[in-house]
C-alpha positions as CSV (number, residue, x, y, z in Angstrom):
1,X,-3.2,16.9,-7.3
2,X,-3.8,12.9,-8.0
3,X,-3.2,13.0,-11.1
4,X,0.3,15.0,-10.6
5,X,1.4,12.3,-8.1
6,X,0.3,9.0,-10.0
7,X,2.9,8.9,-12.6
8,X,5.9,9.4,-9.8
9,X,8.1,6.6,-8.9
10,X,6.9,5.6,-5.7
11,X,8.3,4.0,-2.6
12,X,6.3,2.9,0.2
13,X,7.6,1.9,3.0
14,X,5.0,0.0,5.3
15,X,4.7,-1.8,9.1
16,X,2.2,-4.1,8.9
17,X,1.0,-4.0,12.4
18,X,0.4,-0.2,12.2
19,X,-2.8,0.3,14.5
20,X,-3.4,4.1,13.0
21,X,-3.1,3.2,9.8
22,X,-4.2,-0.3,8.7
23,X,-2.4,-2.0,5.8
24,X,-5.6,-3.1,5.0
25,X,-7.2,-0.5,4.2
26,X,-3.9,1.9,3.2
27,X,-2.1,-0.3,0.5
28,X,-4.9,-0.4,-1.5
29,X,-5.2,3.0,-1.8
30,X,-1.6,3.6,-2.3
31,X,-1.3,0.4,-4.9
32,X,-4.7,2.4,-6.9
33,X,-3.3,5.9,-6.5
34,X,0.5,5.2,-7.7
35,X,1.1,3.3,-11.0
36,X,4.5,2.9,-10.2
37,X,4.6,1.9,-6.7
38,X,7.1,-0.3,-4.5
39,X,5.5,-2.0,-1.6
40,X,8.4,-3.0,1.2
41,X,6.4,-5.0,3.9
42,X,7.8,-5.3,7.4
43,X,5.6,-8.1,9.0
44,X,5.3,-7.0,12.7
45,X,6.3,-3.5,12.5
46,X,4.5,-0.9,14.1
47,X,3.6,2.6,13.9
48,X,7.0,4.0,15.0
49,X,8.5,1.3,12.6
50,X,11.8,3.8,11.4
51,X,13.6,3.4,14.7
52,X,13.3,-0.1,14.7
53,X,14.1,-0.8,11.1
54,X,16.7,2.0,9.8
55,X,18.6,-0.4,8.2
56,X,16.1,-2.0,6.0
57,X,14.6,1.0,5.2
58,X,17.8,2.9,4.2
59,X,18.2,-0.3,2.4
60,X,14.9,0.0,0.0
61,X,15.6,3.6,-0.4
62,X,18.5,2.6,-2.1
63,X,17.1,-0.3,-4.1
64,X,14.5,1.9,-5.3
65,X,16.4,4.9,-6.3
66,X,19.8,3.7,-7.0
């Protein structure tokens, strides 16, 4: 399944104050996983980070794809 995804344009999305998940230890793995992989940081953000940030990350959705 790996090696299906790694080729994929890739988006991530990522609140940097995420206590489940830590950016830490995540972005790595995303950034060795994806070889084509946009990282959007949002310094502060937590877990729930999309209903705090819609706009920004409606924003990189369309900087990515469009």
């Amino acid at each position: 399944m790996r090696e299906q995804l790694a080729g994929k344009r890739v988006l991530a999305t990522y609140p940097m104050a995420d206590r489940a998940f830590s950016a830490k230890t995540t972005l790595p793995r995303f950034r060795d996983t994806f070889a084509d992989i946009e990282i959007v940081e949002f310094p502060g953000a937590k877990h729930f980070f999309f209903e705090d940030k819609p706009r920004e990350v409606a924003d990189a959705i369309l900087a990515r794809f469009s």
